[in-house]
ZALUMLUM-40491 format. One record per residue (C-alpha): residue in one letter; x, y, z. Coordinates in steps of 0.2 Angstrom, whole numbers, plus 5000, padded with zeros to 4 digits. Layout:
BEGIN
(A; (X; Y; Z))
...
This chain:
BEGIN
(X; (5175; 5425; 5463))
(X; (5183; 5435; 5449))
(X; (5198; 5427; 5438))
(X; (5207; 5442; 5442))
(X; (5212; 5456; 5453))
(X; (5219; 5472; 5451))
(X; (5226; 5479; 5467))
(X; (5231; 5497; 5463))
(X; (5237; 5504; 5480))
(X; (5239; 5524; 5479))
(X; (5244; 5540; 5491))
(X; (5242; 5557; 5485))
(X; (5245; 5554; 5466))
(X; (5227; 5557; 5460))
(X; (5235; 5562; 5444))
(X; (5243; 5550; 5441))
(X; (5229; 5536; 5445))
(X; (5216; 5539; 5432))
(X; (5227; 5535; 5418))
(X; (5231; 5517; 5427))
(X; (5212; 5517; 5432))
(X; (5206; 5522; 5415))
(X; (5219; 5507; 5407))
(X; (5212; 5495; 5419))
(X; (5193; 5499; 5415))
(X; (5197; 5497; 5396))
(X; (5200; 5479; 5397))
(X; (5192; 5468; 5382))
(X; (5192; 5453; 5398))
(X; (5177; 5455; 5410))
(X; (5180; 5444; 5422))
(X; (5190; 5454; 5434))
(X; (5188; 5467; 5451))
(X; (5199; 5482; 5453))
(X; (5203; 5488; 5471))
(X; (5211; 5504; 5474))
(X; (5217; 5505; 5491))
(X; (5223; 5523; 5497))
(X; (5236; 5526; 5509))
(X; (5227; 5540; 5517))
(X; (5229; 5551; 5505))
(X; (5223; 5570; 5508))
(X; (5220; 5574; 5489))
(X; (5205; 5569; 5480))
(X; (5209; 5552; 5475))
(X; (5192; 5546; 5480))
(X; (5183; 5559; 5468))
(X; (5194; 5549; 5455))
(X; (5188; 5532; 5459))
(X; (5170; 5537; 5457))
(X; (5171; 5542; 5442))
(X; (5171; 5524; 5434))
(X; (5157; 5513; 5438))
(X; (5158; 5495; 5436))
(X; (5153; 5480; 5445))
(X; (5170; 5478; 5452))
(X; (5177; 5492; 5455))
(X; (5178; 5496; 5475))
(X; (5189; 5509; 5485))
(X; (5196; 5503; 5501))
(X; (5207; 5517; 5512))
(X; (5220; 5512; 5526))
(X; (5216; 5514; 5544))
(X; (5232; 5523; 5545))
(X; (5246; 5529; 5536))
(X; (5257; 5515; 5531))
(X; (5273; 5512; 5525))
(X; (5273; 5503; 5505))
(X; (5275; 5486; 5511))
(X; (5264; 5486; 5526))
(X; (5252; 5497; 5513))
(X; (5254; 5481; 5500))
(X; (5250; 5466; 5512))
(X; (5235; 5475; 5519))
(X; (5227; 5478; 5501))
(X; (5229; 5460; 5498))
(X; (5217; 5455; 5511))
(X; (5205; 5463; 5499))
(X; (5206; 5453; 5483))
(X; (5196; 5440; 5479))
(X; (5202; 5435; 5462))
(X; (5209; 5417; 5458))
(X; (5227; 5426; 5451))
(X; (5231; 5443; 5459))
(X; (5242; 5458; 5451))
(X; (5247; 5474; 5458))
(X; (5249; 5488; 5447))
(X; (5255; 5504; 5454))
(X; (5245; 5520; 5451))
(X; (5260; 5527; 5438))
(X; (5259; 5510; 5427))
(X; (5245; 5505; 5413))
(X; (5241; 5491; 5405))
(X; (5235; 5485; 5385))
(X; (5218; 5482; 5382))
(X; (5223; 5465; 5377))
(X; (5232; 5462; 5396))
(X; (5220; 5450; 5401))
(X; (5213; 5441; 5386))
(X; (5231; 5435; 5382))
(X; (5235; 5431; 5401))
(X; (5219; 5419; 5401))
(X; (5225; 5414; 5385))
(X; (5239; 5407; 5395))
(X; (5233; 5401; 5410))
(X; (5220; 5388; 5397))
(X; (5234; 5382; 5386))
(X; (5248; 5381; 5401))
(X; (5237; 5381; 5419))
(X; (5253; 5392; 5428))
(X; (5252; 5396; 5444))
(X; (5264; 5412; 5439))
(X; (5264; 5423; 5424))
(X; (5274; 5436; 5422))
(X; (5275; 5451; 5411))
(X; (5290; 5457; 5401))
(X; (5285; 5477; 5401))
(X; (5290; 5491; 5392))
(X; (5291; 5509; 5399))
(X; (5283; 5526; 5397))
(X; (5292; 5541; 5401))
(X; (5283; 5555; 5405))
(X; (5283; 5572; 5400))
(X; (5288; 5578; 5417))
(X; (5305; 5570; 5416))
(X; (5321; 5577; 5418))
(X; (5327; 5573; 5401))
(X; (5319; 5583; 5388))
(X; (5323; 5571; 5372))
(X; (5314; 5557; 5380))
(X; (5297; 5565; 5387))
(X; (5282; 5558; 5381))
(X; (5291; 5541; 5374))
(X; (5290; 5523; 5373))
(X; (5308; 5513; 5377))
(X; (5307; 5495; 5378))
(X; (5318; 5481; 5372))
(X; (5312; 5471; 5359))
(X; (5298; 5458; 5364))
(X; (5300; 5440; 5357))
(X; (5280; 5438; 5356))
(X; (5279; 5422; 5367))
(X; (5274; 5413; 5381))
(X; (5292; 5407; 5390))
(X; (5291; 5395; 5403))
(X; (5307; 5399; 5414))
(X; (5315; 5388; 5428))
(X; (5313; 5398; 5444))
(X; (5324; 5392; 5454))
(X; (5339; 5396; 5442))
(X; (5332; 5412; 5442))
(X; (5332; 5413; 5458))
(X; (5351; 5408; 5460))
(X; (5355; 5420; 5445))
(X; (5345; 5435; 5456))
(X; (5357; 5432; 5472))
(X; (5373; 5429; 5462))
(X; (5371; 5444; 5450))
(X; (5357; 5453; 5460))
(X; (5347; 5452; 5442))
(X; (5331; 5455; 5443))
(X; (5322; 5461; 5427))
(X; (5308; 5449; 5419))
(X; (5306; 5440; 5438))
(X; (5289; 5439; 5445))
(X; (5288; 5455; 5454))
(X; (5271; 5459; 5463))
(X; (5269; 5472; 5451))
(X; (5273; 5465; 5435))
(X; (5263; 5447; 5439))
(X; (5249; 5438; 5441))
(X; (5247; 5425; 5454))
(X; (5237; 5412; 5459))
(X; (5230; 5415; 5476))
(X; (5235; 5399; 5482))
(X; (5254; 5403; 5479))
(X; (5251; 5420; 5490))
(X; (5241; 5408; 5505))
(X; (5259; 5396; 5504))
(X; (5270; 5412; 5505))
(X; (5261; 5422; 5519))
(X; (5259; 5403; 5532))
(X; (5277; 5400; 5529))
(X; (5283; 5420; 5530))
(X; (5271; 5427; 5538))
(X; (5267; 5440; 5523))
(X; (5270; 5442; 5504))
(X; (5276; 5459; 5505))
(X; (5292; 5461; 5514))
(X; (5299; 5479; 5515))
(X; (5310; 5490; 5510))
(X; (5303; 5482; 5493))
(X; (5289; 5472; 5493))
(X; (5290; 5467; 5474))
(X; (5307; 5461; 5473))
(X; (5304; 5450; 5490))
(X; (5290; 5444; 5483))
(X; (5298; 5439; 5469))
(X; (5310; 5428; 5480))
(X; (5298; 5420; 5488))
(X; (5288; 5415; 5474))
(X; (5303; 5408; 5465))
(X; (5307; 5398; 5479))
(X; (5292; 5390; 5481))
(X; (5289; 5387; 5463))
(X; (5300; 5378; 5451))
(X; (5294; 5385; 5435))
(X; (5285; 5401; 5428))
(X; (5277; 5409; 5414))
(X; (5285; 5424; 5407))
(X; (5274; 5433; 5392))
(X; (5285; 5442; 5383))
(X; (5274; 5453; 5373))
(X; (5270; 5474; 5375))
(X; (5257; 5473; 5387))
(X; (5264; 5480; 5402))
(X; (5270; 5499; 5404))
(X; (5280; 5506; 5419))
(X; (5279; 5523; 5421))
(X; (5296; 5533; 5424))
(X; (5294; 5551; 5429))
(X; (5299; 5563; 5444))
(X; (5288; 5557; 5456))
(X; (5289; 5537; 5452))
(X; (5298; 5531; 5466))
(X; (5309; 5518; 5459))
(X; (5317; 5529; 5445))
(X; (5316; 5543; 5457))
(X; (5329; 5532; 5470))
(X; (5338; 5528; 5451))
(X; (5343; 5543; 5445))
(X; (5338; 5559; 5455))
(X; (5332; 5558; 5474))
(X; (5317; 5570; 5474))
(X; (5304; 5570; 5482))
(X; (5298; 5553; 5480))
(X; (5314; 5545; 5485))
(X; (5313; 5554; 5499))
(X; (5296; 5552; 5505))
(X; (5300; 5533; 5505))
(X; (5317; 5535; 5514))
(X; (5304; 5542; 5527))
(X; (5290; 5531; 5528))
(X; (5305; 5517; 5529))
(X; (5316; 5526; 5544))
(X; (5332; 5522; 5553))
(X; (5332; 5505; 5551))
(X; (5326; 5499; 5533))
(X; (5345; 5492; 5532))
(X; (5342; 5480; 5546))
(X; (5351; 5465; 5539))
(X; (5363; 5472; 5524))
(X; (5382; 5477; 5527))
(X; (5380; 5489; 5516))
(X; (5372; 5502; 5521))
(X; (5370; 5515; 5505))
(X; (5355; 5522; 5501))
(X; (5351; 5515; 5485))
(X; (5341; 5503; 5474))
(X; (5351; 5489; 5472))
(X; (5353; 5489; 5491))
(X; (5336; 5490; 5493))
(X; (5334; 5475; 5482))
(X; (5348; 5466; 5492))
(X; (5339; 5469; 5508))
(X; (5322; 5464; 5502))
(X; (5331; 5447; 5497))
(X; (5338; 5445; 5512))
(X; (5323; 5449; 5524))
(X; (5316; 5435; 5513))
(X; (5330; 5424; 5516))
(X; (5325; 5428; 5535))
(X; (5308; 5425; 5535))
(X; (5309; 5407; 5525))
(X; (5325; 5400; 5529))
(X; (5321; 5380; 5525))
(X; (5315; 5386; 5507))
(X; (5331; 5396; 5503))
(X; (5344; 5384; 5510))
(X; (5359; 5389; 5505))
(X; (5357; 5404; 5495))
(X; (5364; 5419; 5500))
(X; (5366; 5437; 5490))
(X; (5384; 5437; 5484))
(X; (5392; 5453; 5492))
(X; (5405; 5457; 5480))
(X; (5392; 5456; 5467))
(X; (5381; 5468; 5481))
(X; (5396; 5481; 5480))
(X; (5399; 5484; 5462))
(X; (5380; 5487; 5461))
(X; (5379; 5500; 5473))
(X; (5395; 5509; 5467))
(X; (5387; 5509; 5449))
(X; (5370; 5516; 5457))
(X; (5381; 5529; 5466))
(X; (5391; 5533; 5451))
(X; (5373; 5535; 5439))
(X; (5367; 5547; 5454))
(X; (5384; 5559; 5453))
(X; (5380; 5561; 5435))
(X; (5365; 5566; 5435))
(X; (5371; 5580; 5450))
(X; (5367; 5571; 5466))
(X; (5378; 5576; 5479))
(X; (5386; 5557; 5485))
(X; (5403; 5559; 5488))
(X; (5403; 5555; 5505))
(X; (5394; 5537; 5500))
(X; (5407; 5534; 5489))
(X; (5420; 5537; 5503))
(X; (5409; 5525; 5514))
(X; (5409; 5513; 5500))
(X; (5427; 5512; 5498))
(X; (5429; 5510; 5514))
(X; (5420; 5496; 5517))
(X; (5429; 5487; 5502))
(X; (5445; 5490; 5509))
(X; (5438; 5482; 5524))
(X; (5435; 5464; 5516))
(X; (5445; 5448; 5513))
(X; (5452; 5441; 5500))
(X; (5438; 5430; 5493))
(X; (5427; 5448; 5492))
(X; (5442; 5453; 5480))
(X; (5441; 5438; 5471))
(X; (5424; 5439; 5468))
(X; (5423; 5458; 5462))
(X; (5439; 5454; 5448))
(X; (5429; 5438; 5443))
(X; (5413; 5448; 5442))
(X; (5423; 5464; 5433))
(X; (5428; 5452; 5422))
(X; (5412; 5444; 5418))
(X; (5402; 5461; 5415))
(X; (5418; 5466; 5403))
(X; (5416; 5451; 5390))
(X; (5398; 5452; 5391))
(X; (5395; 5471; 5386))
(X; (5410; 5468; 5372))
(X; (5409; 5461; 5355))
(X; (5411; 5443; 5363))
(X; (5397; 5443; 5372))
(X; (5383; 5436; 5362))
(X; (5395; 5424; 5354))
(X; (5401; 5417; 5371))
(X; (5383; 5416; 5376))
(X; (5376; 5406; 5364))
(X; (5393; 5396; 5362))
(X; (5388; 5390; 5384))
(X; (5370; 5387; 5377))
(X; (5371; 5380; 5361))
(X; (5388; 5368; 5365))
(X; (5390; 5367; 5382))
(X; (5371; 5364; 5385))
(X; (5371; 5380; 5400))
(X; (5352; 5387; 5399))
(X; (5348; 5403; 5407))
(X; (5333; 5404; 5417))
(X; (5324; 5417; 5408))
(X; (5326; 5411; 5389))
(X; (5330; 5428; 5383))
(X; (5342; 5436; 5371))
(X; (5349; 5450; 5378))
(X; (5357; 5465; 5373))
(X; (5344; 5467; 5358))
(X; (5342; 5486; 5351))
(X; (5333; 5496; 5362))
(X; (5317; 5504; 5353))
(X; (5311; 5521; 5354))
(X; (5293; 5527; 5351))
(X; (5290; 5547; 5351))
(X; (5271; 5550; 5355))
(X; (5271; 5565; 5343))
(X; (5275; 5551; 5330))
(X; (5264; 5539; 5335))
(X; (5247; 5548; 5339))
(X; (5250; 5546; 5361))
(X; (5251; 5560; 5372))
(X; (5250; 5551; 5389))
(X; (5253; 5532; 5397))
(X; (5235; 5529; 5395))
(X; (5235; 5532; 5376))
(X; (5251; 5524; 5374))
(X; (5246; 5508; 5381))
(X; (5230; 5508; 5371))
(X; (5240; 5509; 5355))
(X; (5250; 5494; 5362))
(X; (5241; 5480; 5352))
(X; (5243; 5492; 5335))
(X; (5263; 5496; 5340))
(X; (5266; 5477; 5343))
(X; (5271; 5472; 5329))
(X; (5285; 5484; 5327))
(X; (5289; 5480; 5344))
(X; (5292; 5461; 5342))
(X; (5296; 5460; 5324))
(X; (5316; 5466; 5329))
(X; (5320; 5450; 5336))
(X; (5316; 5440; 5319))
């Protein structure tokens, strides 16, 4: 039995694979299996595979077309590894990935560590002044432990949902996955199976690693599906808004095609399939609204045609109580003091006097940084995420 598994599930996107294959293959750990599973594809993703050998490395293909999550749960039936990641065919990892995560797991035996990442935009993106970059929020350089199930509470309050232990940006024990699929049936939920499994896992374990150090990159370009569904509806978005059908909005009042409604879903669905577990949690639907409206709002400006969503929207607001009202002038209000001059003051003030810890011991509304590959020697994600152990330095030495 390995230590780790890779699962990297893939459809059509040879491309894009052998940069997340090659970072994977370039790991200065041994003791992992890779498992590329293929959705069916009909390009030559195969040919890619084979052109890596290594004890480890095996290529499993779907039966038939599946939709992501149902793609996900059936690739984990492959793993083997004691703690399981997935990382999707867009993404790549440091070389260093898991040296330091071992590291972890000796010093603090975690059942669940989780990766702060950074992202690479590609050269295929809309923006022209960001292609070819690296754009991360300064990394702290430690292993955090974080109370999970304050996350948890924060994640259906606010719908927050960065630096949570996604399936994709996570390695778990496999015991933790065996817990979640006897009591739910499965890890992967859909619409999205990484931020349902992030539920789960929370609410089944009380405390968490987060490393939050470069050694993770998400990949954001034209055919990623998440920023795809975040800024522009192409292609991607749409091929998942067809795989998914009519009813991927099975238990959600809102019904706008967006991500944090596909977030809210996924939580709910989990909700739905462990009820015991999540008690008396519930996504806060005022909290839901504002979301979507600032998702719809980020698609208008960058040209997408949603005018009509935003009329459906509105209605749907005028349509609730006062306690909905309530909660959206409280959460308006909230979001205000936050982004102005007050907020980090006020935030360490509910810390630091009043003994109020976050979850996730983070700070916040740090700097973003900005790395041009034509600056740094990098031409693509692989290359980038090679030069992550010689960029880390810059990358964690602005929150000194």
């Amino acid at each position: 039995m390995p230590a780790f598994t890779f699962l990297i599930p893939t459809k059509n996107r040879a491309h894009l694979l052998r940069n997340a294959l090659r970072s994977v293959m370039a790991q200065q750990y041994s003791d992992y299996e890779v498992i590329v599973s293929d959705n069916c594809s009909t390009d030559d993703t195969r040919d890619v595979v084979e052109e890596y050998v290594r004890p480890g490395l095996s290529y499993v293909k779907t039966p038939r077309p599946m939709t992501m999550s149902d793609h996900w749960e059936w690739a984990l039936d492959h793993a083997k590894g004691e703690f399981v990641t997935f990382l999707c065919d867009d993404d790549a990892v440091s070389p260093l990935l898991l040296t330091r995560v071992a590291e972890v797991i000796r010093w603090k035996n975690p059942s669940v560590v989780a990766l702060k990442a950074g992202l690479y935009v590609y050269d295929t993106w809309h923006d022209n002044g960001k292609r070819n970059s690296l754009v991360a929020q300064p990394f702290s350089g430690e292993a955090l432990k974080c109370n999970g199930k304050l996350v948890l509470s924060e994640m259906f309050a606010r719908l927050q949902y960065w630096d949570t232990p996604r399936a994709n940006n996570a390695f778990f024990r496999k015991e933790v996955i065996h817990s979640i699929r006897k009591r739910a049936g499965r890890f992967c939920l859909p619409p999205a199976p990484d931020f349902s499994a992030a539920c789960m896992v929370l609410a089944t374990n009380d405390t968490y690693i987060l490393l939050d150090q470069p050694l993770l990159l998400f990949g954001v370009s034209e055919e990623s599906t998440g920023s795809c569904q975040y800024y522009r509806r192409g292609n991607a978005s749409q091929q998942f808004l067809e795989e998914c059908g009519a009813g991927m909005f099975r238990l959600s009042p809102i019904r706008t095609y967006c991500v944090t409604n596909l977030i809210a879903e996924s939580f709910m669905r989990a909700i739905e399939a462990m009820p015991q577990e999540f008690r008396n949690l519930k996504v806060d639907l005022a909290s839901q609204y504002i979301c979507c409206r600032e998702d719809l709002v980020r698609l208008a400006e960058h040209g997408v045609d949603v005018a009509s969503e935003l009329q459906e929207l509105e209605a749907f607001r005028q349509g609730q109580g006062p306690a909905f009202w309530l909660g959206i002038a409280s959460r308006t209000l909230r979001a205000r003091v936050s982004r102005s001059q007050f907020g980090r003051p006020f935030r360490m003030i509910k810390q630091q006097v009043l003994g109020i810890k976050p979850g996730i011991p983070l700070s916040y509304g740090l700097p973003t940084v900005v790395m041009k590959g034509e600056e740094e020697g990098f031409v693509n994600i692989f290359e980038c995420a090679q030069l992550l152990p010689k960029l880390s330095p810059r990358l964690c030495s602005a929150t000194a």
